[in-house]
C-alpha angles and dihedrals in degrees: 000000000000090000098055090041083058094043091053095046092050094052093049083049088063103043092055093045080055101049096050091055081056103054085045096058088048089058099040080052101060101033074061095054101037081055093064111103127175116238111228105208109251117265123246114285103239121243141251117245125187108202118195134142144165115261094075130277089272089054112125089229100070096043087063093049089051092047093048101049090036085064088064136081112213099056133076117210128224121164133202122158139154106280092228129036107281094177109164092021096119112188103333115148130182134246117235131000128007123222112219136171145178116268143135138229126259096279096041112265117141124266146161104231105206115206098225139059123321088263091051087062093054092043085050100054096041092050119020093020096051095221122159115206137185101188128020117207112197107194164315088233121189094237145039119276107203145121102357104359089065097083097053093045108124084190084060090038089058100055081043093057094047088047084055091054085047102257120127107246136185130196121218129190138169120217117252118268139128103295101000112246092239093173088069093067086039097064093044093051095049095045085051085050094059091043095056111025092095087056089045095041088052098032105253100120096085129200087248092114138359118240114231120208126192128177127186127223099227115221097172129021113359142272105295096203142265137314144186106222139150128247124275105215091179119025088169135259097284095052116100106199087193099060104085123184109191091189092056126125110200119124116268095234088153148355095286096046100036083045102038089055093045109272121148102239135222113187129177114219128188111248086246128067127147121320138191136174120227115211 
């Protein structure tokens, strides 16, 4: 009867050793499976974005431009501008030291105002003020920048000025008018923006040309699109390349008659234009 006493007791020994190794793998089981997680890819790293222009850090232009890339997410916003309005300047630059100092924009946003030319500024912040863009962003300027205008822009000078440093660069203008419809060029830039970020963002844009927006304030009839044209140098001596009809019907063949009868106008420009260097 002992014996029989010792060989249940040891059987019961054993079923509850191995009931205990199987609670533990279940545990270890689902400690196992409540530790899985699922890795989201990491999202797109925004990018840098140098803003300047030529009509001086205060302009209204540019605050519009600052407030409008500071509402997104996937830009971050530098600005250095003149600090005084350098419009026809072109691409002047100065010789020697700049003079920069801390600012903001009309609505507050922070800025370097650089006293100089507007690709000064841009020669300032890549150099002096150790900034890093991967975009630069020359505008909004109050007026159109088109046909001949285009080579004494110093809104153009300036994103030719960032091409020739090696940074992608874009000018934006909106059309004359009282008050200037600023939204207008607003609303181009940005769609540019989405169009182009992916090729900024992985390197593909290129420094080969400068895209030149321009962007006219309707008075009569409304914005008839956009359009890709070259620019018109010499539109001759009877065309008035302030004078817009957005009700016109003539056929957009370049910058100044795509412009001139309310198209929205994209322009490529070499990195180079005329230059000068002011003592």
């Amino acid at each position: 009867m002992k014996y029989l006493l010792g060989l249940l007791l040891a059987f019961a020994l054993v079923g509850s050793a191995c009931s205990s190794d199987d609670g533990d793998d279940a545990a270890s089981d689902s400690s196992g499976s409540s530790s899985t997680t699922t890795t989201e890819p990491p999202a797109d790293e925004p990018i840098s974005v140098l803003v300047t222009n030529d009509d001086g850090v205060g302009a209204e232009g540019i605050d519009a431009l600052v407030q409008a890339l500071n509402a997104r997410d996937d830009v971050e916003v530098v600005v250095v501008a003149p600090a005084e309005n350098q419009s026809g300047s072109g691409g002047q630059t100065t010789e020697g030291t700049l003079e920069a100092s801390e600012t903001t924009t009309a609505s507050g946003a922070e800025a370097t105002a650089v006293v100089g030319f507007p690709a000064d500024s841009v020669i300032w912040a890549l150099g002096e003020g150790g900034i890093e863009p991967d975009l630069v962003i020359s505008g909004i300027n109050d007026g159109q920048n088109i046909g001949p205008a285009v080579v004494i822009s110093g809104t153009v000078g300036a994103a030719r000025q960032a091409a020739q440093l090696d940074v992608p660069s874009v000018a934006v203008s909106q059309g004359i008018g009282e008050p200037a419809d600023f939204p207008v060029a607003v609303d181009a830039i940005m769609t540019w923006l989405d169009e182009n970020i992916d090729a900024v963002r992985d390197g593909s844009l290129g420094t080969e040309t400068v895209t030149n927006i321009n962007a006219p304030t309707c008075t009569t009839g409304e914005v008839q699109g956009e359009v890709d044209v070259p620019v018109n140098p010499d539109p001759g001596p009877d065309v008035d390349i302030t004078a817009v009809d957005c009700a016109g019907t003539a056929d957009p063949v370049d910058d100044v008659s795509a412009f001139t009868n309310g198209w929205i106008t994209f322009s490529d420009l070499e990195p180079t234009g005329s230059r000068t260097t002011a003592g």
